[in-house]
C-alpha positions as CSV (number, residue, x, y, z in Angstrom):
1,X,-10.5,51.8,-35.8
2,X,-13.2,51.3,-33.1
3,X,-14.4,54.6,-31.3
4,X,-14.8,52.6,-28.6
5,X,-11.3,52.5,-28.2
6,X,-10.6,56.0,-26.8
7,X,-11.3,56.4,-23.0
8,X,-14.3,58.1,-21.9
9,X,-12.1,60.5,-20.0
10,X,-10.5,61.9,-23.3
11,X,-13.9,63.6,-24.3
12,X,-13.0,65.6,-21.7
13,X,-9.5,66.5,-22.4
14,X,-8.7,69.4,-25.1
15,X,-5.5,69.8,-27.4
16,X,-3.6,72.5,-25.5
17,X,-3.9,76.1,-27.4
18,X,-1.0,76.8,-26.9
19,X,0.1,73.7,-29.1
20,X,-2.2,74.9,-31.4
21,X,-0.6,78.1,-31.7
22,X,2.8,76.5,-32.2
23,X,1.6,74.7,-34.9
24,X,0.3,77.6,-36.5
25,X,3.8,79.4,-36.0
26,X,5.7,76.5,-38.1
27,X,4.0,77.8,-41.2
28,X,4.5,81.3,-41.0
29,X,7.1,83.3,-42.5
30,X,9.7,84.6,-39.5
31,X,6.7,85.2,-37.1
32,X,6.8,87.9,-34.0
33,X,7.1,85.0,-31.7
34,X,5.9,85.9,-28.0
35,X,4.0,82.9,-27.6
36,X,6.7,80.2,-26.5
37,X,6.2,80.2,-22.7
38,X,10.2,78.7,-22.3
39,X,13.6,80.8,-22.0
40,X,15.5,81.8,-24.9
41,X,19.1,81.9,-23.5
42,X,20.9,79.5,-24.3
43,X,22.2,76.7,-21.4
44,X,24.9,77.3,-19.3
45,X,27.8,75.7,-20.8
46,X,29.1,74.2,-17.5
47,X,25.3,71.8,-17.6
48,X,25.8,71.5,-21.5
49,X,29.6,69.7,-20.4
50,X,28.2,67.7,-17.4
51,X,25.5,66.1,-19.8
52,X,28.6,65.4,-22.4
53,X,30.7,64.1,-20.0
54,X,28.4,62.0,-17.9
55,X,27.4,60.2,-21.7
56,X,31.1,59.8,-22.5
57,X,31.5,58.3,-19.2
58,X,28.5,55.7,-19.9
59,X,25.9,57.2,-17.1
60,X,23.3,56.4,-19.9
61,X,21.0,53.7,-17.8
62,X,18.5,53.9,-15.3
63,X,19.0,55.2,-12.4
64,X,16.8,54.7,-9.0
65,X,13.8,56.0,-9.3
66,X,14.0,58.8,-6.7
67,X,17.2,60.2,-8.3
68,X,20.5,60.3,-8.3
69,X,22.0,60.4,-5.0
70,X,24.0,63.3,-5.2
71,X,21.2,65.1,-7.5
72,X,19.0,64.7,-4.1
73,X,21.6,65.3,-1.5
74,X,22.1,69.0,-3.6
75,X,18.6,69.5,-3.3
76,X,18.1,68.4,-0.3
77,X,21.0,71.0,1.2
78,X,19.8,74.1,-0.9
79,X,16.0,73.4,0.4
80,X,17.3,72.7,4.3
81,X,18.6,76.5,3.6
82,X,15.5,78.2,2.2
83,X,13.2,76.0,4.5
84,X,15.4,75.2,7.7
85,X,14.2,72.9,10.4
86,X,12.0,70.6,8.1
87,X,12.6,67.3,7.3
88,X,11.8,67.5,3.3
89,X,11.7,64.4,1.1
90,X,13.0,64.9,-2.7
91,X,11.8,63.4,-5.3
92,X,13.7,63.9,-8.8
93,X,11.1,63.6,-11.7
94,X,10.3,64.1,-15.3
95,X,9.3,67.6,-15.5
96,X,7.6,69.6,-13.0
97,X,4.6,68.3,-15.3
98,X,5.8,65.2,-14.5
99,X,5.9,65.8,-10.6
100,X,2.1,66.9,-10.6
101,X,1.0,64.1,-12.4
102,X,2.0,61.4,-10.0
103,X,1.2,64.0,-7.2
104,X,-2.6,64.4,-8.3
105,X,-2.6,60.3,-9.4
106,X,-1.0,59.5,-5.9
107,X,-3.5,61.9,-3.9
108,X,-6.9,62.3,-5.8
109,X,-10.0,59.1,-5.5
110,X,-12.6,59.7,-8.0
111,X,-14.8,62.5,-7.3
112,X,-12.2,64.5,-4.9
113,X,-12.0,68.0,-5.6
114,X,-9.6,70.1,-6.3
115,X,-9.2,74.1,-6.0
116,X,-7.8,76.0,-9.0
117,X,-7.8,79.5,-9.4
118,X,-8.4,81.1,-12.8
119,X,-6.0,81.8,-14.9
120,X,-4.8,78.8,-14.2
121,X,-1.5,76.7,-16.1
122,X,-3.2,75.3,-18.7
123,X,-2.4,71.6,-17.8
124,X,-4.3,71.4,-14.3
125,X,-7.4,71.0,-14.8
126,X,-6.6,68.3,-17.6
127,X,-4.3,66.6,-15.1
128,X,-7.3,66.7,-12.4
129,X,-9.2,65.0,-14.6
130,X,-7.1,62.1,-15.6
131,X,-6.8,61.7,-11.8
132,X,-10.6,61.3,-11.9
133,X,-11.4,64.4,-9.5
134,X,-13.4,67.8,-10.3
135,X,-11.6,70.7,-10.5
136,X,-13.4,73.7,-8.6
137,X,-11.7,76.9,-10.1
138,X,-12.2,80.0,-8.8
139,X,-12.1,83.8,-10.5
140,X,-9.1,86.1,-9.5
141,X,-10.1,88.5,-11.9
142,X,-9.2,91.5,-12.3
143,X,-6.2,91.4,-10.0
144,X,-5.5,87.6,-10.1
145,X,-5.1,88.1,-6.7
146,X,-6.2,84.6,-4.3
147,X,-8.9,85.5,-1.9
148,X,-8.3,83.0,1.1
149,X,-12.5,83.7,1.9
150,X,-13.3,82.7,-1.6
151,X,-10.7,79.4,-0.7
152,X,-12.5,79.2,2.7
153,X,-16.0,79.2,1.1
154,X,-15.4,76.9,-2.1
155,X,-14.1,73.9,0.5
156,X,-16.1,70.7,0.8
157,X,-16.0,67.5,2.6
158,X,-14.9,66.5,-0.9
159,X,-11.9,68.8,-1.3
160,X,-8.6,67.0,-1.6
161,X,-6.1,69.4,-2.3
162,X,-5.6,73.4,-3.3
163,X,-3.1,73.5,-6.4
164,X,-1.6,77.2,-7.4
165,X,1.8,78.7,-8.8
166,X,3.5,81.9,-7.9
167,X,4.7,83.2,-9.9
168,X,1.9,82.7,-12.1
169,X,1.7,81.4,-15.3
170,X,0.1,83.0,-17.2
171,X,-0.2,86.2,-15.0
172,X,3.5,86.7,-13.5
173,X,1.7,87.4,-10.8
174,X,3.2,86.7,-7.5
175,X,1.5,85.4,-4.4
176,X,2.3,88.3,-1.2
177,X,3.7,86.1,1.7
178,X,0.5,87.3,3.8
179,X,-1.5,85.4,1.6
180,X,0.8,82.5,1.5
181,X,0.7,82.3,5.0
182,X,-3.0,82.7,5.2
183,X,-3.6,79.7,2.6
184,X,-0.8,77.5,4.2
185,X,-2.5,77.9,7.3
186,X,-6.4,77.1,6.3
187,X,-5.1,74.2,4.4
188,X,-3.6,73.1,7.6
189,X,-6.7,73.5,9.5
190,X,-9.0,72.0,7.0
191,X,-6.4,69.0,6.3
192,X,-6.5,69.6,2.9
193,X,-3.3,68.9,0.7
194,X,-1.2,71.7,-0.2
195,X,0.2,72.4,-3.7
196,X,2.7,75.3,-4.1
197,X,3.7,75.1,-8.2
198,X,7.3,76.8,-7.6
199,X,8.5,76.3,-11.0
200,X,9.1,80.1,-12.1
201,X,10.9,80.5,-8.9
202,X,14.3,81.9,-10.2
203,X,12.4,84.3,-12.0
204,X,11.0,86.3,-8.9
205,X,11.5,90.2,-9.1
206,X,11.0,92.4,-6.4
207,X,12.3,91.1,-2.9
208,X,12.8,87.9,-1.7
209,X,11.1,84.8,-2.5
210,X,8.4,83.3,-0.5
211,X,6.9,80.0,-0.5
212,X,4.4,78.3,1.3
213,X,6.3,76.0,2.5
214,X,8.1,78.3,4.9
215,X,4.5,77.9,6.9
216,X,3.6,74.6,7.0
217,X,6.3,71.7,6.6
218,X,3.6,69.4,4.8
219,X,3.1,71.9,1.4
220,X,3.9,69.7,-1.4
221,X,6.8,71.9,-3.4
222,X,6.7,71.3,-7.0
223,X,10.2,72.6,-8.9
224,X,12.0,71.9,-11.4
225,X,14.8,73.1,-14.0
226,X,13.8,73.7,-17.6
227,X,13.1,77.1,-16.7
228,X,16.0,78.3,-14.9
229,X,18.1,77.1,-17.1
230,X,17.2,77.1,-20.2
231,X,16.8,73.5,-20.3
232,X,13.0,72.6,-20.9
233,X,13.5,70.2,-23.3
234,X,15.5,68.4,-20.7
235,X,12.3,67.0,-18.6
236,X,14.2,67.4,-15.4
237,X,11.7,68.4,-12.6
238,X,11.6,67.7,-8.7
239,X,9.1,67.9,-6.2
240,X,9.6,67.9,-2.2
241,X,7.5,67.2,0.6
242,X,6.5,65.1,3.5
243,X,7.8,61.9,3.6
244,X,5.0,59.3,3.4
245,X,3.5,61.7,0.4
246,X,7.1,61.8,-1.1
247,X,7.3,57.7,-0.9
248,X,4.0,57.1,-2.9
249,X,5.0,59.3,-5.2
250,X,8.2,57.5,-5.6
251,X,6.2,55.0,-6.3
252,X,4.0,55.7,-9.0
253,X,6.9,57.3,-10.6
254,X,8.5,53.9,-10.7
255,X,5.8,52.1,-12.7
256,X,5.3,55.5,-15.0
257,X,8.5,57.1,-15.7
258,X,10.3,54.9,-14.0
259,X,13.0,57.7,-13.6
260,X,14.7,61.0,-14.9
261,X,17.0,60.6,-17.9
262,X,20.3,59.8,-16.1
263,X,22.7,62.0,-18.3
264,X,20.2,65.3,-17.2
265,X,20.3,64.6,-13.8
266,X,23.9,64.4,-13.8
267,X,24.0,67.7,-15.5
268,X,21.5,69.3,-13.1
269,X,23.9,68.1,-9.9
270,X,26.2,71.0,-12.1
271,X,22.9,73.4,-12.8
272,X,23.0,74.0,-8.8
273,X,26.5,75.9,-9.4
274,X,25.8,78.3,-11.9
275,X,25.1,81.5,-11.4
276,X,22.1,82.8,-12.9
277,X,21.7,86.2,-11.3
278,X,22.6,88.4,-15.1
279,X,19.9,86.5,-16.5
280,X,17.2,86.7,-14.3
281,X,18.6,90.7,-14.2
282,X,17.9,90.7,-17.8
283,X,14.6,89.3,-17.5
284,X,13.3,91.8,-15.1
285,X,14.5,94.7,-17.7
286,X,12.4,92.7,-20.4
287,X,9.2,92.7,-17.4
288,X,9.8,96.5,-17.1
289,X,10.1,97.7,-20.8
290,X,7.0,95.3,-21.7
291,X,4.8,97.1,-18.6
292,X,5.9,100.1,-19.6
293,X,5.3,100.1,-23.1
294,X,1.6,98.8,-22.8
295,X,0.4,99.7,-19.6
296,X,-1.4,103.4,-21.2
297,X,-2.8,101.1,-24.0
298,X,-3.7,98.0,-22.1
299,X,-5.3,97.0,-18.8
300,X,-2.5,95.2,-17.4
301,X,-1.6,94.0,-13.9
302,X,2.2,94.4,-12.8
303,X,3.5,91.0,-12.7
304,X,6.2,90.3,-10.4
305,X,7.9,87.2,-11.6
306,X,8.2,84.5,-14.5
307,X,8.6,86.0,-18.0
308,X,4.6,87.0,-19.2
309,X,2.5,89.7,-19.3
310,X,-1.7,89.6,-19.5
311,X,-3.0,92.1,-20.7
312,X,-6.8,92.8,-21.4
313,X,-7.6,92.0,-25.2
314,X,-8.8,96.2,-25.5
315,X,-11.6,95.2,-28.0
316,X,-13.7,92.6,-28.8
317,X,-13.0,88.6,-27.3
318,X,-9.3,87.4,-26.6
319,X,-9.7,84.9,-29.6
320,X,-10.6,88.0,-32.4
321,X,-7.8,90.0,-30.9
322,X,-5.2,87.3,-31.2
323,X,-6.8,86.3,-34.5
324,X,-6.2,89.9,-36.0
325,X,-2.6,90.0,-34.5
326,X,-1.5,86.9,-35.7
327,X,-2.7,88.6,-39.2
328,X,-0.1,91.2,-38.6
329,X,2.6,88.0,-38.0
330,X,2.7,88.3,-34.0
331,X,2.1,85.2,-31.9
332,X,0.6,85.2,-28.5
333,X,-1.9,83.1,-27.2
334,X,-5.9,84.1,-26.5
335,X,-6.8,83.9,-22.4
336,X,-8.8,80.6,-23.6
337,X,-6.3,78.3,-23.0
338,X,-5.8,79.3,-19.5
339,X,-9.3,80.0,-18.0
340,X,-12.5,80.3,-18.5
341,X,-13.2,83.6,-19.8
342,X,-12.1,84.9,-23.2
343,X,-10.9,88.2,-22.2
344,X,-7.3,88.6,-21.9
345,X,-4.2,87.3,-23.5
346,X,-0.6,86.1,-22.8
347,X,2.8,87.3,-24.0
348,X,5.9,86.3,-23.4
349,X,9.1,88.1,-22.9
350,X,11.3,85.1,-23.4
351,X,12.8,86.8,-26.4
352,X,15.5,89.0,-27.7
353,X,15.0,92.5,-27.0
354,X,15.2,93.1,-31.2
355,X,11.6,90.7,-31.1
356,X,10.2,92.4,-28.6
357,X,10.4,95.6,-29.7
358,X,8.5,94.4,-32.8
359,X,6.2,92.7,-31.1
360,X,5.6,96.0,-29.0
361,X,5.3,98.3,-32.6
362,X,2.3,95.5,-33.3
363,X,0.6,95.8,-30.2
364,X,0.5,99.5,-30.2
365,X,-0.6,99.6,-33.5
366,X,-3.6,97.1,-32.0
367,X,-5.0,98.5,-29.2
368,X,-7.4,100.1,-31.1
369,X,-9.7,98.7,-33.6
């Protein structure tokens, strides 16, 4: 083939790490897996019967492209309750990866910036740049905690939009509603676009969550259910908004994805009943014995939400460190592919206590050269 085939723009874009690492995983001999950043429970069986029934029923073709209606009408009514008084458009899309692609394609001209704040999730700044902006990251080291000054000081005439998740992948860290409030508000002032990543909501563990949204009714809200419920595989994602941002959306999602698989989105109108408060319970027992068990061995920051931990690789780069555990059969995956330095790395707690427990032995055994 033609070199000249590949876009200029894919010089710029890197195979994800963490791909990398699952690759590396299919030929290894029943690895320590901590690496998989997706829930291990299995699916609720009341969405595992909606998706059956609504293909024995033959809701197997398109659908319109903004979703089902009474997909959207549920979402609609559970967001009027955590936001109330705003008029919120929802948008059912392919993923919550799928909801910030169209939002960055829908909202970004060439040469816009963006605000990103490392660690970020390791698709942004790949997404920004298929938009054709710049991404302009900024350090929340060693904390991971967003400075609105920093925020305040990084923004341009250029600066399009501010794009963060809380909780964090790949911290857990969540963002305090101060802060929320703080961000919501300069955004407002500078009329710069809003991006709140609220896909690790469920998973939220001390208090109540908060969301930027509940400050300003034109924060984009990206959501989404793979993670919730176990269902990640399922590419059923939604975002919500104002509603002219919300319409062009729509839009680009029509000539892209053209629209959710129809038997998911029947099965998430049934996600929306279940009750998930045991497993999210479980989860925040997984947070605690994780913390607890490397926190005298590793610099780590509490996280409050999602299902990772970051610790500080306690010798040499993130990269060595994870290169000598994955000698000793665990998986996790090196800083790298989430920011810009090479000095921490992520595990994940999305695994069965037994694997865990393993993968804690290891990491003990590993904090010391």
């Amino acid at each position: 083939m033609n070199d000249h085939w590949i876009a200029d723009r894919m010089s710029l874009i890197e195979a994800s790490g963490i791909r990398k690492i699952f690759e590396l995983a299919a030929g290894m001999q029943k690895p320590i897996n901590l690496s998989i950043g997706q829930p291990h429970f299995d699916v609720p069986k009341p969405i595992k019967e909606a998706a059956k029934a609504a293909i024995d029923r033959g809701a197997n073709g398109y659908t319109v492209t903004q979703g089902i209606p009474s997909l959207r009408e549920k979402l609609a009514a559970e967001i009027a309750v955590r936001l109330p008084g705003q008029e919120r458009q929802v948008l059912v899309t392919s993923g919550t990866s799928g909801a910030l692609m169209i939002a960055l394609c829908a909202t970004v001209n060439p040469g816009d910036e963006v605000i990103l704040f490392d660690p970020y999730f390791v698709a942004y700044p790949h997404l920004v740049t298929l938009a054709g902006g710049k991404s302009i990251v900024l350090d929340t080291y060693p904390d991971f905690r967003i400075d609105v000054q920093k925020v305040r000081e990084a923004i341009t005439p250029r600066t399009k939009a501010i794009l963060f998740s809380s909780p964090s992948n790949p911290t857990g860290i969540t963002t305090d509603a101060d802060t929320l409030r703080d961000l919501a508000n300069l955004a407002r002032e500078k009329g710069v676009l809003l991006i709140a990543d609220e896909i690790y909501r469920s998973f939220w563990y001390e208090g109540l969550f908060r969301s930027a949204a509940e400050f300003d009714p034109d924060v984009l809200v990206l959501d989404g259910f793979g993670k919730s419920y176990g269902i990640t595989g399922w590419r059923i994602g939604y975002a919500h908004g104002p509603k002219r941002l919300i319409e062009e959306m729509a839009k680009l999602q029509q000539f892209t994805f053209v629209c959710t698989p129809s038997i998911v989105q029947h099965a998430g109108v049934a996600a929306l009943d279940c009750d998930i408060s045991e497993i999210v319970a479980d989860y925040r027992r997984k947070r605690d014995f994780m913390f607890e068990s490397l926190s005298d061995l590793y610099e780590i920051t509490r996280p409050g939400g999602a299902f990772y931990v970051y610790p500080k690789a306690p010798w040499g780069s993130a990269t060595e460190f994870v290169q000598n555990a994955i000698r000793h059969n665990l998986l996790v995956i090196p800083g790298s592919a989430f920011s810009r330095k090479d000095t921490h790395f992520r595990v994940s707690y999305a695994a069965s206590d037994e694997t865990l427990q393993r993968g804690v032995e290891v990491l003990q055994r590993l904090a010391r050269p």
